[in-house]
N, C-alpha and C positions, 0 to 999 in steps of 0.2 A: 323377473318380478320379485320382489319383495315378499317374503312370508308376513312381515309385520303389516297389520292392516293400514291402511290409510283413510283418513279421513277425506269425506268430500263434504263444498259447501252446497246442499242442491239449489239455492238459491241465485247462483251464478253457474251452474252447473248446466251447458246444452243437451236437453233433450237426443235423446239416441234414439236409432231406430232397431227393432229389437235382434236383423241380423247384427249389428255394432256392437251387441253385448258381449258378456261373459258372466256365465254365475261358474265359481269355483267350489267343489261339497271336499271338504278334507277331511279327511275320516279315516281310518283303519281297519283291517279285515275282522272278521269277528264281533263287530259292534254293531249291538241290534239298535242303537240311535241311528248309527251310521245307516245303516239298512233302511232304515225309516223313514230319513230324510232324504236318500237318496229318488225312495218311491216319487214324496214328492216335489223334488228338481226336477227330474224325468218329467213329469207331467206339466207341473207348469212351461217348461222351458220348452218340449215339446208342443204344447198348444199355441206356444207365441209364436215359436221359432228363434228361438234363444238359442245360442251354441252354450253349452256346461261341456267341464272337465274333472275328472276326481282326480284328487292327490294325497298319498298316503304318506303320514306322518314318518312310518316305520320304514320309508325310504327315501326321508330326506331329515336330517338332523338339525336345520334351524326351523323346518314347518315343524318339528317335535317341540322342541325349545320354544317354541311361540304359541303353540297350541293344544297341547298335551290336554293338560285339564277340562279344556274347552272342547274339545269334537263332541261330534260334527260341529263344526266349523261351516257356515258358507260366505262366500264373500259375492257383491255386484261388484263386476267391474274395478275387481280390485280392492275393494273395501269392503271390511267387515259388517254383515248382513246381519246377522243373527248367529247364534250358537246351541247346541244340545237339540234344539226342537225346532222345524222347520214350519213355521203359518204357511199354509198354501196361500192366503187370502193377502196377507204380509207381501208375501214375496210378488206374487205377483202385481201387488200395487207397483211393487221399489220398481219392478222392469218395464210398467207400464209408463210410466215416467214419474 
């Protein structure tokens, strides 16, 4: 997978069903955003049934190079969701479809 985001058209974009997802939270140890946003992926993604994964910058060098400035970072499905602050209300519309 690409650290660099990608864009999607959702207007041509199939509907998923929310085991089919992936939210990704990028982030770094020690960051209280990080921390923040983590709470809530966990929940939203828990309440759907969304699978999330974390991935930390400080142990990959182009998710660094592409997202530094930006963490937390989270991506749907591979494209860039949001950055610094995580909407509960947001996020789970984007997975809702």
């Amino acid at each position: 997978m690409s650290p660099i985001f990608r864009r999607t058209d959702r207007r041509t974009e199939k509907k998923k069903a929310p085991r089919e997802r992936l939210v990704t939270l990028i982030g770094k140890p020690d960051c209280h955003l990080c921390e923040d946003a983590q709470v809530v992926v966990e929940k939203v993604c828990g309440e759907l049934g969304v699978s999330w994964e974390k991935r930390d910058i400080t142990q990959d060098e182009e998710l660094y190079r592409a997202y530094w400035e930006q963490i937390p970072v989270v991506l749907v499905d591979g494209a860039q969701h949001t950055f610094w602050r995580v909407d509960e209300g947001r996020l789970r519309r984007a997975l809702a479809g």
